[in-house]
C-alpha positions in Angstrom: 0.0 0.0 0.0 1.5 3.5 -1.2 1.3 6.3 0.5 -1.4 8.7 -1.4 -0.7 12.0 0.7 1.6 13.2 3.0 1.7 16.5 4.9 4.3 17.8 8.0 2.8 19.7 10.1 6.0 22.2 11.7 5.9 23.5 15.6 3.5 23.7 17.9 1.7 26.9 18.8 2.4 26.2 22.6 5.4 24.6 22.7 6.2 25.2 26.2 2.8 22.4 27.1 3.5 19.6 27.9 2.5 17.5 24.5 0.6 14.0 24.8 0.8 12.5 21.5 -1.6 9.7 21.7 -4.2 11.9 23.6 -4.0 14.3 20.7 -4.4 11.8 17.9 -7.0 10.6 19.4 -9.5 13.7 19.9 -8.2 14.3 16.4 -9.1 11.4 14.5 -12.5 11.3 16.8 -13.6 15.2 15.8 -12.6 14.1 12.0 -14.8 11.3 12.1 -17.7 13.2 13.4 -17.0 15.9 11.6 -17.2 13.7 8.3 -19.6 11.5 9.4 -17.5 8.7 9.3 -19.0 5.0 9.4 -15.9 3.9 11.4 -12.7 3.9 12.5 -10.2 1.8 14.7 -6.7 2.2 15.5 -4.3 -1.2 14.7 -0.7 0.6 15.9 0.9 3.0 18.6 3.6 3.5 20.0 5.7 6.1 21.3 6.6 8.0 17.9 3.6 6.2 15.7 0.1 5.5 15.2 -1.7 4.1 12.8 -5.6 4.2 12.2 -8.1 3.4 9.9 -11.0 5.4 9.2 -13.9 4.5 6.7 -16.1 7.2 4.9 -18.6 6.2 2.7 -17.8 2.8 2.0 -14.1 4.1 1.2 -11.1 2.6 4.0 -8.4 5.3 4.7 -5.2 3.9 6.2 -4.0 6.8 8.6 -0.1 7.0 9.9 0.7 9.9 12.4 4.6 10.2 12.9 5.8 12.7 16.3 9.5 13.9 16.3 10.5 16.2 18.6 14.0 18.1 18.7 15.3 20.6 21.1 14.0 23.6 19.2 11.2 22.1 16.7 8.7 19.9 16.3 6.8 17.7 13.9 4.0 15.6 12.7 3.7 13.6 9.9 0.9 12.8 8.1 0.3 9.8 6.0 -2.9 8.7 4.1 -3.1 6.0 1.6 -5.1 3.7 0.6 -5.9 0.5 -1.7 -8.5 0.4 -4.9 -9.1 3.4 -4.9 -10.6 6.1 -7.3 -8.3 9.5 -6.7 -11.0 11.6 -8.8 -13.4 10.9 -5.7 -14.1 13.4 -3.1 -13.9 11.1 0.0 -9.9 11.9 0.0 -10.2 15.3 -0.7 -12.1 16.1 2.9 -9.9 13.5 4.8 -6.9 15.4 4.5 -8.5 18.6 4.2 -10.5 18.2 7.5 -7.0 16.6 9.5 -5.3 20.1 7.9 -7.8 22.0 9.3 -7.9 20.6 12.9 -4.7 20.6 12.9 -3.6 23.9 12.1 -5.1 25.3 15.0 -2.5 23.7 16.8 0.7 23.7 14.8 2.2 26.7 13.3 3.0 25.6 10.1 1.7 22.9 7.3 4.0 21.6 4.4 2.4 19.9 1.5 4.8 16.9 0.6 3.1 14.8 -1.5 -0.1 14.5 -3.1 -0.9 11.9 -5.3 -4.8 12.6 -5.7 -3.6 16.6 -6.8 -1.6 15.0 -9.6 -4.3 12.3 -11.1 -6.2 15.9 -10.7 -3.6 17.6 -13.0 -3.8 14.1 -15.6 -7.1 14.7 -16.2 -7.3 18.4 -16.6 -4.2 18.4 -18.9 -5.5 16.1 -21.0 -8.9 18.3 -21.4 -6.4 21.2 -21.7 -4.7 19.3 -24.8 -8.2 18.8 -26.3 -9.0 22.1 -25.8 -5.6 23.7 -26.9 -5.8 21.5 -30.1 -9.4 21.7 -31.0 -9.3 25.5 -31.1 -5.9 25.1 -33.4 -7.5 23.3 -36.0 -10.5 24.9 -35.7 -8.5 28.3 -36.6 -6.4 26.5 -39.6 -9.1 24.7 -41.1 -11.4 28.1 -41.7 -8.3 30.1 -42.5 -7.0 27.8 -44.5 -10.0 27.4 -46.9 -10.6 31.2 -46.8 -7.0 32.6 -47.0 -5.0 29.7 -48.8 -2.5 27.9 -46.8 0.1 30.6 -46.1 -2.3 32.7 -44.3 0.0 32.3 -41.4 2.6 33.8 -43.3 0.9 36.7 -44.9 -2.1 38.3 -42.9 -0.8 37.7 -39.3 1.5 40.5 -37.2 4.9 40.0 -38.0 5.8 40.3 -34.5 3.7 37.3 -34.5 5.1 35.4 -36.7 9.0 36.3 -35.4 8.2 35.3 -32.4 7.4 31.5 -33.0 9.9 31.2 -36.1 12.5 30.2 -33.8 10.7 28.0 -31.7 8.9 26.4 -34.3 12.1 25.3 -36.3 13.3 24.1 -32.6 10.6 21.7 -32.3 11.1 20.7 -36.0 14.8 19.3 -35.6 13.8 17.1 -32.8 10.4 15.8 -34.0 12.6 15.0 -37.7 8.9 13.0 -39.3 7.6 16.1 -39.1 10.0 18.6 -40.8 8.1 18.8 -43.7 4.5 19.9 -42.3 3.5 23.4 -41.3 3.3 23.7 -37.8 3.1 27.1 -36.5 -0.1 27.2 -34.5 1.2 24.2 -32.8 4.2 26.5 -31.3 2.1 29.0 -30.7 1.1 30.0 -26.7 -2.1 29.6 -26.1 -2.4 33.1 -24.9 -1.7 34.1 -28.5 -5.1 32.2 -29.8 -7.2 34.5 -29.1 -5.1 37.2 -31.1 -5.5 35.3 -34.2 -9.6 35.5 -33.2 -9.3 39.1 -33.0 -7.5 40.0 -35.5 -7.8 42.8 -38.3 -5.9 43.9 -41.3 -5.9 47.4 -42.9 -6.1 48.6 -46.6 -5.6 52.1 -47.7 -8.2 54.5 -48.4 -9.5 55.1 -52.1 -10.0 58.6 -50.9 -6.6 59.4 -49.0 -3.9 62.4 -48.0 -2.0 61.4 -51.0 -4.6 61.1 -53.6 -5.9 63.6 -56.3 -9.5 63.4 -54.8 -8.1 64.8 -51.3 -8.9 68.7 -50.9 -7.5 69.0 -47.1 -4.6 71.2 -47.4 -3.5 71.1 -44.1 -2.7 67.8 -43.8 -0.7 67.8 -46.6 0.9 70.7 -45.3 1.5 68.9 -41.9 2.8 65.9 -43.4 5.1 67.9 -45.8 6.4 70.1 -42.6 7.8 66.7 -40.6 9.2 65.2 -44.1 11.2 68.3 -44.2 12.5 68.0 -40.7 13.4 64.6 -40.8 15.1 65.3 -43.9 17.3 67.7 -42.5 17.8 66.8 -39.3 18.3 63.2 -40.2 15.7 62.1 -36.9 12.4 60.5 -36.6 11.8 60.0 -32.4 10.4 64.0 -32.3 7.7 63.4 -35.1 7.3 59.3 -34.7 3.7 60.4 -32.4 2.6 62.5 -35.3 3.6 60.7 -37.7 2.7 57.5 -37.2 -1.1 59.6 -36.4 -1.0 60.4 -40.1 -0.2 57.0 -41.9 -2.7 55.7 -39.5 -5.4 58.0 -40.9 -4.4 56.5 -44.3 -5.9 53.1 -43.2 -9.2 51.7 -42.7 -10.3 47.9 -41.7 -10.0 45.3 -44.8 -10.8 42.1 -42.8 -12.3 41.6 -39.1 -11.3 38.0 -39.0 -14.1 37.3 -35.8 -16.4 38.8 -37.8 -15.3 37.5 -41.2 -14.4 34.3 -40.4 -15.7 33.1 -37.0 -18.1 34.6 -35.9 -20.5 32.9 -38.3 -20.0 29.3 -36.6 -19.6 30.5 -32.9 -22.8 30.1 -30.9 -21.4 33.2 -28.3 -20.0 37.0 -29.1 -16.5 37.8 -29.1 -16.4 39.1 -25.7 -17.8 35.8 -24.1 -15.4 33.5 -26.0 -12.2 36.1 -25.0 -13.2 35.9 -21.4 -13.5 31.7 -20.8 -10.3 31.7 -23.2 -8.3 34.4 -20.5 -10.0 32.1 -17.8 -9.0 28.8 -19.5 -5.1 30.5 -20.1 -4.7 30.7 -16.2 -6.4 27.8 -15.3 -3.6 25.8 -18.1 -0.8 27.5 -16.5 -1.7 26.5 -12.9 -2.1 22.9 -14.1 0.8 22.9 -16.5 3.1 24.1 -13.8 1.7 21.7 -11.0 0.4 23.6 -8.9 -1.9 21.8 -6.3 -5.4 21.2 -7.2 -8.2 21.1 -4.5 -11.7 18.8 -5.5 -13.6 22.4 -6.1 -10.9 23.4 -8.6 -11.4 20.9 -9.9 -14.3 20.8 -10.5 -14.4 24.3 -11.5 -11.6 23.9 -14.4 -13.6 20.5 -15.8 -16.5 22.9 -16.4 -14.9 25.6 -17.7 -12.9 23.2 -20.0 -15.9 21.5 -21.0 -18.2 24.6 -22.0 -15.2 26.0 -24.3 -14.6 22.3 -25.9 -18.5 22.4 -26.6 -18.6 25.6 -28.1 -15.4 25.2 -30.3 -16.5 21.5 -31.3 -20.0 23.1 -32.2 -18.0 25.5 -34.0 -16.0 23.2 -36.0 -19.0 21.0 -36.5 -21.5 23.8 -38.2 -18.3 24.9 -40.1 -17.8 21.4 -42.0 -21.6 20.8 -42.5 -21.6 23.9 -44.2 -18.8 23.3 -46.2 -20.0 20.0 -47.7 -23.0 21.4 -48.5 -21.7 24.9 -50.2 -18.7 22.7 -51.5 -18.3 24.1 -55.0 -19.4 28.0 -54.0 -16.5 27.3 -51.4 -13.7 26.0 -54.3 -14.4 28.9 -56.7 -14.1 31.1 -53.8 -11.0 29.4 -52.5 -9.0 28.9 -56.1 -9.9 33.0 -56.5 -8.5 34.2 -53.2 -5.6 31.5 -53.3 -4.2 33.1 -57.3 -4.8 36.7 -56.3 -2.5 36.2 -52.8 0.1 33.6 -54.9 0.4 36.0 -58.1 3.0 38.0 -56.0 5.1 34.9 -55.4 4.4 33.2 -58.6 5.9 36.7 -60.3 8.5 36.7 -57.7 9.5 33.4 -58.4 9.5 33.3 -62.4 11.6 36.7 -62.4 14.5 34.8 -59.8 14.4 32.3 -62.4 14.6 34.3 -65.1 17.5 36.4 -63.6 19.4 32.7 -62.9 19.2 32.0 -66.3 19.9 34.9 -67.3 22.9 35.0 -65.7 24.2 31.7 -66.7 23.7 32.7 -70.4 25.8 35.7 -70.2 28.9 33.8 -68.7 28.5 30.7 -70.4 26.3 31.2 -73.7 24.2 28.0 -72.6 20.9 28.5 -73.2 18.5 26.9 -69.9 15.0 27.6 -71.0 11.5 27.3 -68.6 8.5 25.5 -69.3 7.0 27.7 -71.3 9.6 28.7 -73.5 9.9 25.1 -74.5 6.4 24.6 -75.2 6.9 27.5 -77.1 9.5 26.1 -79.5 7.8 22.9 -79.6 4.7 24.8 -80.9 6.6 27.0 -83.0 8.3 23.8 -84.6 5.0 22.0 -85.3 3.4 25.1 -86.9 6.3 25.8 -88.9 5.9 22.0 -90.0 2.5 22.4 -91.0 2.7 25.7 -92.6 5.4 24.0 -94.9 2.2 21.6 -95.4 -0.3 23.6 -96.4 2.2 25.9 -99.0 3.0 22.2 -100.6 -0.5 20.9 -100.9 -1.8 24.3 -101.5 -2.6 24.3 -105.3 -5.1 21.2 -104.3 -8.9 23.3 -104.4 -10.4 19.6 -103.5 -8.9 19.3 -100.2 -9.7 21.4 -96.9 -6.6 21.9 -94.6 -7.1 23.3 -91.2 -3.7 23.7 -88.8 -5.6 23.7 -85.3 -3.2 25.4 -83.5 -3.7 23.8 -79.9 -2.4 23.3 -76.7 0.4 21.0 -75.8 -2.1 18.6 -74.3 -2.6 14.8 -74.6 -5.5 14.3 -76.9 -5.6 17.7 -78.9 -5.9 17.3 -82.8 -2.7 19.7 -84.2 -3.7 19.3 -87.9 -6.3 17.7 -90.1 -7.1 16.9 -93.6 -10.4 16.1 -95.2 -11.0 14.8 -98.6 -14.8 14.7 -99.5 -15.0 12.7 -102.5 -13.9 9.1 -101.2 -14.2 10.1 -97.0 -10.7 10.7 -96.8 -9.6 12.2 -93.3 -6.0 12.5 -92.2 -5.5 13.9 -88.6 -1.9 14.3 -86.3 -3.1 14.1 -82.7 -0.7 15.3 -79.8 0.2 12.2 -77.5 2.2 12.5 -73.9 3.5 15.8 -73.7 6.5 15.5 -71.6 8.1 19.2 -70.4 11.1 18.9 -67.7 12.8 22.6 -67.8 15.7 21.6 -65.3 19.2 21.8 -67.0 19.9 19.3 -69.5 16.4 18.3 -69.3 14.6 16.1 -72.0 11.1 17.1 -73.1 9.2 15.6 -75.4 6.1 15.5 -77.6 4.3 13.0 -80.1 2.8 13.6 -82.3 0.4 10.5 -83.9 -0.7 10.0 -87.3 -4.4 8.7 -88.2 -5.4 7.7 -91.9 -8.9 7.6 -91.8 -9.6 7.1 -88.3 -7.1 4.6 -88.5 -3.8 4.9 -86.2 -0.5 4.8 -88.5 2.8 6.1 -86.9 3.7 7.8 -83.9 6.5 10.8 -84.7 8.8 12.1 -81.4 9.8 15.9 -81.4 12.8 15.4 -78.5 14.6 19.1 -77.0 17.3 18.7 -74.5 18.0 22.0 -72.3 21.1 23.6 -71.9 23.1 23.0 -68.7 26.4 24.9 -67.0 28.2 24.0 -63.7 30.1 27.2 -61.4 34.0 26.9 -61.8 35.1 28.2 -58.0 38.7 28.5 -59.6 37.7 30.5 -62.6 34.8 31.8 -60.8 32.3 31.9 -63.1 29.6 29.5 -65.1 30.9 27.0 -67.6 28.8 24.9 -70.4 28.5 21.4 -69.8 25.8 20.9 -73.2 24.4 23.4 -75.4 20.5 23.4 -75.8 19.1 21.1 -79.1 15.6 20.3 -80.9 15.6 17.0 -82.7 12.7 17.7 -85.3 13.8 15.3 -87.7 10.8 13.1 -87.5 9.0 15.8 -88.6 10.4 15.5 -91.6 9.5 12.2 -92.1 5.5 13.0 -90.6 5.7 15.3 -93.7 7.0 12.8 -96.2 4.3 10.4 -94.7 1.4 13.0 -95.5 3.1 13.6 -98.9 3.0 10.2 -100.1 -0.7 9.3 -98.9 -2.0 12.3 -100.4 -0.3 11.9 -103.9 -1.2 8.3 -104.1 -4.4 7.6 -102.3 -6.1 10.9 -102.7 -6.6 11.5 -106.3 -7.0 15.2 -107.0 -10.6 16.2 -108.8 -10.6 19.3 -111.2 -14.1 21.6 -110.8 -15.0 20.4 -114.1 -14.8 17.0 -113.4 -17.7 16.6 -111.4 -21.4 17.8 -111.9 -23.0 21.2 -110.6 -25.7 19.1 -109.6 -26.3 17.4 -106.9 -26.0 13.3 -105.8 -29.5 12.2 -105.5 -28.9 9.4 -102.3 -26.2 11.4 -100.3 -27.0 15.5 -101.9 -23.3 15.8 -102.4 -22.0 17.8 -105.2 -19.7 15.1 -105.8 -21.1 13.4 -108.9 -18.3 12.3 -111.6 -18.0 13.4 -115.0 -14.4 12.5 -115.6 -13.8 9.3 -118.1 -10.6 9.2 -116.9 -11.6 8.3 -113.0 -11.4 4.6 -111.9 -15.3 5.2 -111.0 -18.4 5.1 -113.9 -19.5 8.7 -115.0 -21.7 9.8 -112.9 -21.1 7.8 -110.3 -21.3 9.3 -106.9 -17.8 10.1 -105.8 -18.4 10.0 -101.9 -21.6 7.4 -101.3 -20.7 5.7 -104.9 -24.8 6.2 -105.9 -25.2 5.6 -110.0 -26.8 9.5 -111.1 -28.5 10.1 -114.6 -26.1 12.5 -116.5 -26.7 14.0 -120.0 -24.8 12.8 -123.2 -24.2 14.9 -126.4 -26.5 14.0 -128.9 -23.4 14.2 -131.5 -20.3 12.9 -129.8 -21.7 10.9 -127.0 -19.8 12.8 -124.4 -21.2 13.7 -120.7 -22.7 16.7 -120.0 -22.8 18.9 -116.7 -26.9 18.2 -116.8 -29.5 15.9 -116.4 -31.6 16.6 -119.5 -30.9 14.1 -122.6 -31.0 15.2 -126.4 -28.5 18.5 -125.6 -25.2 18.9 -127.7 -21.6 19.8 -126.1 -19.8 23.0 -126.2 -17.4 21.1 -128.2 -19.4 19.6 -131.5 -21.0 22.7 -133.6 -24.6 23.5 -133.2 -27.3 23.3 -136.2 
């Protein structure tokens, strides 16, 4: 059996009296059972020095040892409770040793708290509802800011006092905890203090309508403002006009976002004011428990409420949050994929210029060319349209055959070119297949590009660039080429050739006059033939192959461009 409590008591008030130790136990353990309406109580040891009780309080046995030393100029007696299977969260304990302190104190000068094992199960389970607590409102705050400010709110829109203050700390935690180097972490650094700040918090825009703008008519401020300028400029100091002037730059402000009332308030079932009091409340309460401070049952009890009403109205929070997010899911995207490329077009600009200066750089000292994404997709596109403009000069001259150079995007799927014959159904497309773009030095990109013949796949052609690439000489101090940049567009050469060949040989080219100015009578196509020289019967149907009626010259026999029988040709002489 361990010993659950243990108190000293120091010095007797009346030291000089003579002290009878078991007399005094006695009356003490009889008032504390009466006082605590004890069921029972025996005592199992004395002595001289020690004696040892047992006292039972609501069906709860209390194993009691009272220790008496006494020196020549001091006193004491020690207190020990302890007992076996039993619940520390219970109250019983809590008035034992409370009521023996009491009764006790009016006898002894001093009491000194040694050890209290009920205090700490006290502190276990308030710090674990301080944890929840802690926590809940944490990813209550990220969650909602995170979906309406992107995920570097942290970094942009809070004080950056603020954020200094944790960077440190944050990295600290970082290096130990190595799994979790890579996550963002800041609000679990953060004091809890600190929450509430983030609650509170408001950001500031300048006025449309302000002391430096054309639509401002107030003189005197401008005056005022021009007056310290010239000061500082002079004297070289700001401390005499910092009051002032930080009173003008202010007045240049007015409120852009009131996060509670933005971004909280909506979900929070209480007002600002009652949330920052129970938070101040909770703050003192964690620090007491953090920093083990003893506990008494009504503090208990006190904190477990408080704790409990705050998790309630952060979880309800949280709760009405999410439910309306599912159902607004969509309204909540569009609104998040808006605010998240107006806050990252800063750092995407800032980003594609530090590139572009790197590059830059390299170029100059090592004429190695290191191109970015879009430069290569660029020259890919500019490759592929000088391919098919070389295309459509060569097939030009052919009136019976539409070309049409798409000019798409670099994307898996896209149709770059087609041709369409509409005599026999001829199509001929080239598709774009698996753009590959890798824009890191000596990188290979790649695109194909995939022939069909009337729906029908053929070949598969690969345009292949390879980017430059330099390394930094420390002895010669300065960038040196390790490969030059390259296009490989040979294959396009033989895409070309390809579409040369089929057209010359498959697609046989029909003059105007060759086919009829009326129409087919199955398919309503001007496609009829009046050619001799075609493969295909005159009038013949060149696209569904439907036999038409067509004219013959009543003299040499020959077709005519009309329906009507019994005409003569513009070649045989008329009567």
């Amino acid at each position: 059996m361990n010993e659950t409590i243990r108190f000293v008591m120091i010095n007797l008030e009346n030291s000089k009296s003579d002290f009878n130790f078991k007399s005094y136990i006695n009356k003490l353990v009889e008032k504390t059972k009466n006082n605590l309406k004890a069921n029972d109580f025996k005592f199992y040891s004395t002595d001289d020095r020690t004696i040892k009780c047992s006292i039972t309080i609501n069906s709860f046995t209390f194993d009691i040892s009272f220790t008496y030393v006494k020196f020549k100029t001091t006193s004491q007696l020690k207190v020990d409770i302890s007992a076996e299977d039993y619940t520390h969260l219970d109250p019983n304990l809590h008035q034992l040793k409370t009521e023996l302190k009491d009764l006790m104190l009016t006898d002894w000068k001093q009491c000194l708290w040694l050890q209290d094992i009920q205090a700490e199960k006290f502190s276990d389970s308030l710090y674990k509802d301080v944890h929840n607590v802690e926590n809940a409102l944490r990813r209550l705050i990220n969650t909602i800011l995170f979906y309406k400010l992107g995920g570097e709110w942290w970094e942009i829109y809070m004080p950056t006092k603020l954020v200094e203050r944790y960077k440190d700390r944050d990295e600290q935690y970082k290096k130990r905890a190595v799994s979790f180097q890579n996550t963002h972490t800041s609000l679990m650094s953060i004091d809890t203090a600190d929450l509430i700040q983030i609650l509170k918090h408001k950001t500031y825009k300048v006025k449309k309508t302000n002391l430096f703008s054309d639509l401002n008519t107030n003189v005197s401020d401008i005056q005022k403002f021009q007056n310290i300028m010239n000061d500082i400029k002079i004297e070289r100091k700001l401390d005499r006009h910092k009051d002032s002037l930080t009173l003008i730059l202010e007045d240049l402000l007015e409120e852009d976002r009131d996060f509670w009332k933005d971004f909280f308030a909506p979900w929070f079932s209480c007002d600002l004011r009652e949330f920052e009091g129970k938070w101040t409340a909770f703050c003192k309460d964690r620090n007491h428990v953090a920093h083990n401070k003893l506990i008494d049952f009504k503090l208990f009890l006190k904190y477990k409420k408080l704790m409990k009403e705050l998790l309630e109205l952060i979880e309800d929070a949280d709760r009405k949050f999410n439910n309306h997010l599912h159902s607004e899911m969509d309204q909540y995207l569009t609104a998040l994929e808006t605010q998240s490329e107006l806050d990252n077009n800063k750092h995407v600009l800032m980003n594609y210029e530090i590139e572009s200066h790197s590059n830059r750089h390299i170029r100059e000292q090592s004429g190695v060319e290191i191109l970015k994404k879009e430069e290569i997709i660029g020259l890919f596109h500019a490759k592929i349209s000088a391919t098919f403009d070389d295309i459509y000069e060569k097939l030009y001259y052919r009136s019976d055959v539409d070309l049409n150079f798409k000019n798409p995007p670099l994307d898996h799927g896209e149709i770059a070119f087609d041709l369409t014959y509409p005599y026999f159904y001829h199509y001929i497309s080239v598709n774009i297949e698996e753009p590959s773009i890798d824009n890191s030095p000596a990188g290979v990109s790649t695109v194909l590009l995939t022939l069909y013949k009337d729906d029908t796949k053929e070949h598969t052609f690969t345009i292949t660039f390879t980017n430059g690439s330099a390394y930094f000489d420390n002895d010669k101090g300065t960038y040196l080429p390790i490969n030059e940049d390259e296009i490989d567009t040979s294959e396009l050469e033989k895409l070309k050739t390809e579409i040369y060949n089929y057209v010359e040989h498959v697609i046989p080219e029909i003059y105007e006059n060759e086919v009829a100015s009326f129409p087919c009578e199955q398919c309503n196509e001007y496609t009829i033939n009046l050619s001799e020289d075609k493969e295909i019967g005159i009038g013949t149907c060149l696209a569904c192959k439907h036999p038409n009626h067509v004219g013959k010259c009543m003299i040499c026999g020959r077709a005519i461009d009309t329906q009507e029988d019994y005409l003569i040709c513009s070649n045989c002489p008329k009567w």
